[in-house]
N, C-alpha and C positions, 0 to 999 in steps of 0.2 A: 498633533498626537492623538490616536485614538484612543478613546477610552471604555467608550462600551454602545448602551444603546439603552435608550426608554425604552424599561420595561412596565411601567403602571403610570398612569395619573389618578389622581385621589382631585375631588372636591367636596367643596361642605358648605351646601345651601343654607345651615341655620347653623348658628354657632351654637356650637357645643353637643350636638347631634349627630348621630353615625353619618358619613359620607357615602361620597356614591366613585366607583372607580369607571375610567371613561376610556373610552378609544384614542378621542383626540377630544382637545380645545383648544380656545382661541386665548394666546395669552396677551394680559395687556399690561402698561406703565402699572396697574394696580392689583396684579397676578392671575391667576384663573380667573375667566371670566365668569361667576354669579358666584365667587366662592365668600363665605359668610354674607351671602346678602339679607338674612333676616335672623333678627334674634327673637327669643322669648323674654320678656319682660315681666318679674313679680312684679304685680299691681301693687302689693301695701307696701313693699319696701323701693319700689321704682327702679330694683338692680337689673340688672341682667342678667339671666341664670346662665351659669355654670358647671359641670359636672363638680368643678374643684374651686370653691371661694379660691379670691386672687386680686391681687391689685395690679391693673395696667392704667396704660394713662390716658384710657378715656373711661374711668371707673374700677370702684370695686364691684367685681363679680359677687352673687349671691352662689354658694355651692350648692348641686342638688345632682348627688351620682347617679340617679336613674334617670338620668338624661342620654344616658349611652344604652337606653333597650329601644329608644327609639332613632329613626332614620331616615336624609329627607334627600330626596332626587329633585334634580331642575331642569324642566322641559323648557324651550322656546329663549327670545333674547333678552337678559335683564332689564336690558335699558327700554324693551318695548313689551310685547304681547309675552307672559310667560305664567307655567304654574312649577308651582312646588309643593310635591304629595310626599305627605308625612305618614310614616307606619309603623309597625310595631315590626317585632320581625315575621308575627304568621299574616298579620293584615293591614289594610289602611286605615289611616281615620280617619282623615281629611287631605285636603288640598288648600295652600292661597285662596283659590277661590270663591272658599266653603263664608259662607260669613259666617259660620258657626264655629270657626276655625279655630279660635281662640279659648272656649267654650272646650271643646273637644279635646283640645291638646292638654288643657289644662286637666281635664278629667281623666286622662289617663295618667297625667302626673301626681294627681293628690293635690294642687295648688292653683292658685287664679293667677294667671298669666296671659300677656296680652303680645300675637305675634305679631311683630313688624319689621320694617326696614332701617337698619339700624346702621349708616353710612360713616360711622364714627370709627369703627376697628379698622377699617380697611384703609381713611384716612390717616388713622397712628401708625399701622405697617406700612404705608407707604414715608412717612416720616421718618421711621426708623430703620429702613433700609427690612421689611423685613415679608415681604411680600410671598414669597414662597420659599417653602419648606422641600428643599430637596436631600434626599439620602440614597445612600448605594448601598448595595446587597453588600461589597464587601465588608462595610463596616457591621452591619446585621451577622452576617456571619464569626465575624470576630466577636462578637457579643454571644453567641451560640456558644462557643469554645471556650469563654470564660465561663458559662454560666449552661453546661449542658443539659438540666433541666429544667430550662426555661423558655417560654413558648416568646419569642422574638417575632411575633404576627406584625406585617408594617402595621394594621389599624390602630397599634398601642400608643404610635407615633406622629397619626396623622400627619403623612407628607402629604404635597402637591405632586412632587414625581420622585417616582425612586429610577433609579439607572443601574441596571448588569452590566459592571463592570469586566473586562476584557480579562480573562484568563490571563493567571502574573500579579494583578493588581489586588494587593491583598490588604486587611487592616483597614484603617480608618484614614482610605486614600482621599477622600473630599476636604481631610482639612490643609490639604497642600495646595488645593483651587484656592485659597481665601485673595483677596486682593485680584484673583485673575479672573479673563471672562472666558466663559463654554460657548460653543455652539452646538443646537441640539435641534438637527435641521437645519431649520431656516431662522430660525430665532438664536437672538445672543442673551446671554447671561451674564450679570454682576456680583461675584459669590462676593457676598460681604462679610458673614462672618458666622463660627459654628452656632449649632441651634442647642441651648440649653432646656434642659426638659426636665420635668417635675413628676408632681405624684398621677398625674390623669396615666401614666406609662404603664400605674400598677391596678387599675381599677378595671373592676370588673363589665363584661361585654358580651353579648349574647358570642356564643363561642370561643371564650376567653375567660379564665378565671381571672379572682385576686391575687394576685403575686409582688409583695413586696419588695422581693430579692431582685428584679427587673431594674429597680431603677436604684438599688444597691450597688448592684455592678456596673452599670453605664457610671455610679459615681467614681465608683473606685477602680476602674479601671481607665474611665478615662473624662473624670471630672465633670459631671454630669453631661457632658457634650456628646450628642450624635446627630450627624447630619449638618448642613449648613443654610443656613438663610441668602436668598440670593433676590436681586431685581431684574427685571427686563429692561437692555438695553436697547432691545429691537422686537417690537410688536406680530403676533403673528399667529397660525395655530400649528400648535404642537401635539402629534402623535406617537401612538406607542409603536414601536418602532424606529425610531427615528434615530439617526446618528448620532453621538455624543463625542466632541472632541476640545482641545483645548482651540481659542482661536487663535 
């Protein structure tokens, strides 16, 4: 059955940082490839920053909301020769490569923070089935219509991919995939189960105000859930573009 088509991929070099939206990538057993590959680290408190304090299970997050005025792209392969430049939204400040890196980012944040490779998050989503964040327009758009004065920008949501679903397909058609696999291309998909989403929905972003009422309505209308969490059953790279159907 068809269902629609990639229309975005999102990644997210440094957790908790604006992301970068891509043509294509290479998906793996462990999702996007380079996505959360380096955190920011408060030094006095040793957490991990956060836009929003939070406890997962490889720590408690320290919260620090203006963590979302900055934003980090990743050039080259994680696992070998690669940089990741960090900026504001008029400029750069740094890149990985800067040794001054740490230094820098921290100065633009107001606090001493130390950037590194932080291989713990990616091994708890792959633990908890929860690797990528995928959501459809349709269901964005059902959230519009609940809530017409509210700006439903995907960035509120950070997916991995979102899918334009096939004319017909309306409402919050991804939580009927759960248990079933997609194929999107060449790659298969394990939707395991919908993605619950908190207050980062309603915080502010360089082209994005603070809107509370955003994650009011995803509650109340459909129990804070939007979008699904899914794994890779089959390795591969995935473009915008690419067909989306049930396998």
């Amino acid at each position: 059955m068809n269902l629609g088509r990639v229309a975005e991929i999102w990644r997210y070099p440094v957790n908790g940082l604006q992301g970068e939206r891509l043509l294509e990538s290479r998906v793996l057993s462990t999702g996007i490839s380079g996505d959360h590959l380096y955190v920011l680290r408060d030094v006095k408190s040793n957490r991990v920053l956060d836009p929003k304090s939070h406890p997962f299970s490889w720590g408690e997050t320290l919260g620090h909301p203006t963590m979302f005025e900055l934003g980090a792209t990743l050039t080259g392969e994680p696992g070998g020769e690669h940089e990741v430049i960090i900026r504001t939204r008029d400029e750069e400040i740094c890149t990985t490569k800067d040794p001054e890196a740490s230094r820098l980012v921290g100065a633009s944040l107001g606090a001493e923070v130390e950037l590194v490779r932080y291989p713990r998050i990616v091994e708890s989503w792959v633990r908890s089935g929860r690797t990528l964040h995928l959501l459809t327009a349709a269901s964005l758009e059902a959230m519009r219509r609940a809530y017409p004065g509210g700006d439903f920008d995907v960035r509120r949501f950070r997916p991995n991919i979102v899918v334009a679903t096939q004319p017909g397909l309306e409402g919050f058609v991804e939580d009927g995939w759960v248990g079933m696999e997609l194929e999107l291309g060449s790659l298969r998909l394990l939707v395991g189960k919908p993605n619950v989403h908190c207050k980062v929905t309603t915080m502010r972003q360089p082209g994005l105000a603070e809107d509370a009422r955003v994650l009011q309505t995803i509650q109340s209308v459909h129990g804070s859930n939007l979008g699904v969490m899914c794994t890779a059953v089959t390795e591969g790279v995935l473009r915008v573009g690419d067909p989306v159907a049930l396998a």
